[in-house]
C-alpha positions as CSV (number, residue, x, y, z in Angstrom):
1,X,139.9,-143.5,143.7
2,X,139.7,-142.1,147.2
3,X,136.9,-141.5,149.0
4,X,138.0,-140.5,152.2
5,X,135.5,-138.5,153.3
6,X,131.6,-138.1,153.9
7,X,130.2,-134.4,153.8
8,X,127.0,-133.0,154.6
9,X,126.9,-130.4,152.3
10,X,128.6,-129.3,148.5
11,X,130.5,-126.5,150.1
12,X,131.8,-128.5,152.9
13,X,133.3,-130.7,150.3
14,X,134.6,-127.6,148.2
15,X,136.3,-126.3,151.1
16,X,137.9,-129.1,152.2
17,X,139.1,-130.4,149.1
18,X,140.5,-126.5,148.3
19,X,142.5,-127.4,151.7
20,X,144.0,-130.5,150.1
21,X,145.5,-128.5,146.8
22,X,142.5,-128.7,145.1
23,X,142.4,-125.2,144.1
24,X,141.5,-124.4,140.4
25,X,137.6,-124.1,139.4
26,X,137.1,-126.3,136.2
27,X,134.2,-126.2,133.8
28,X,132.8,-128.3,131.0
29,X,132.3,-127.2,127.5
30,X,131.9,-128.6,124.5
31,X,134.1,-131.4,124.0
32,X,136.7,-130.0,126.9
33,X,137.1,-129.3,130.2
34,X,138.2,-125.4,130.3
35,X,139.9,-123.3,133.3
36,X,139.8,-120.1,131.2
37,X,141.6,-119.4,129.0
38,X,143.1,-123.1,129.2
39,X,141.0,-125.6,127.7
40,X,142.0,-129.4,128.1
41,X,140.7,-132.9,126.6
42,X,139.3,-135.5,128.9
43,X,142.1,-137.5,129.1
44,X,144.4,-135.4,130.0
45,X,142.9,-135.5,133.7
46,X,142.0,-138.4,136.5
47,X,139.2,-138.3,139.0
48,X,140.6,-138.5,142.1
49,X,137.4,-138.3,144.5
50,X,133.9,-137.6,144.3
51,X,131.4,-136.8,146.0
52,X,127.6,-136.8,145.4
53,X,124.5,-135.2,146.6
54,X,121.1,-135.2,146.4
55,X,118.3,-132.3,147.0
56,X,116.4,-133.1,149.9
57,X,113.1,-132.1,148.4
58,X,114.1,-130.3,145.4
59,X,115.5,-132.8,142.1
60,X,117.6,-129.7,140.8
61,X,119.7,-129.5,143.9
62,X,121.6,-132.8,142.7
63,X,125.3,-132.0,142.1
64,X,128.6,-134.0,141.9
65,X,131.9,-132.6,143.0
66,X,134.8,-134.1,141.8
67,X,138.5,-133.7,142.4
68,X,140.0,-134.0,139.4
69,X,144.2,-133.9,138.3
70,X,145.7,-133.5,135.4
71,X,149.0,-135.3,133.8
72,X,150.8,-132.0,134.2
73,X,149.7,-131.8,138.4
74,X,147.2,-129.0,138.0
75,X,144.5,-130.0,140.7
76,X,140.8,-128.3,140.7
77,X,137.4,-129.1,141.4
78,X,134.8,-129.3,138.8
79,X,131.0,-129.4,140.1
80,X,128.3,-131.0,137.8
81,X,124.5,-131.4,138.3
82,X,123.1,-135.3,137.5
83,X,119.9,-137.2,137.0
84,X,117.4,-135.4,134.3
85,X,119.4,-132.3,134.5
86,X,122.7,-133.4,133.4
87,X,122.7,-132.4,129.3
88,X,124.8,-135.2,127.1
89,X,127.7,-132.6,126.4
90,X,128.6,-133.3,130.2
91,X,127.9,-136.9,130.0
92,X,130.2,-137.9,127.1
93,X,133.0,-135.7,128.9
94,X,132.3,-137.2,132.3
95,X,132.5,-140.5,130.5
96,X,136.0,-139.7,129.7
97,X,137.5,-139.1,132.3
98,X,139.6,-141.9,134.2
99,X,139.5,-143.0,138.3
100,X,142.7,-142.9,139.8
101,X,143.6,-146.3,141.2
């Protein structure tokens, strides 16, 4: 996985990564991961970075922004909340996915 860089914010990190090709907005839903009207399984995709942040006095403000490929080469970004607020749909997807090596 790369990790090249270290951003202060969740929209510096969008931007830049949009910059790199990263260009499609992925979501989660129930047992997919869905740029509408596509919808894709888990494993059809790799992490390639991520980033994470946390809320400097507000829990809710925690997010993860990952840049995520699929098999096909269709690259996106797909931005998750964590800790408490994360529901177990997102989990068990997140869970699939694989880390680029």
């Amino acid at each position: 996985m790369n990790h090249k860089y270290n951003y202060a914010t969740v929209s510096e990190a969008i931007n830049d990564l949009r910059h790199q090709g990263f260009t499609v907005d992925f979501n989660l839903e129930e047992n997919c991961i869905t740029c509408h009207p596509e919808k894709f399984k888990a494993d059809e995709f790799e992490i390639v970075e991520i980033y994470r942040y946390e809320g400097n006095t507000d829990p809710a403000d925690e997010a993860t922004v990952y840049a995520i490929q699929s098999k096909s080469g269709l690259k996106g970004i797909l931005l998750t909340g964590y800790g408490i607020y994360t529901d177990t749909i997102s989990t068990a997807i997140l869970d699939k996915l694989r880390i680029k090596k």
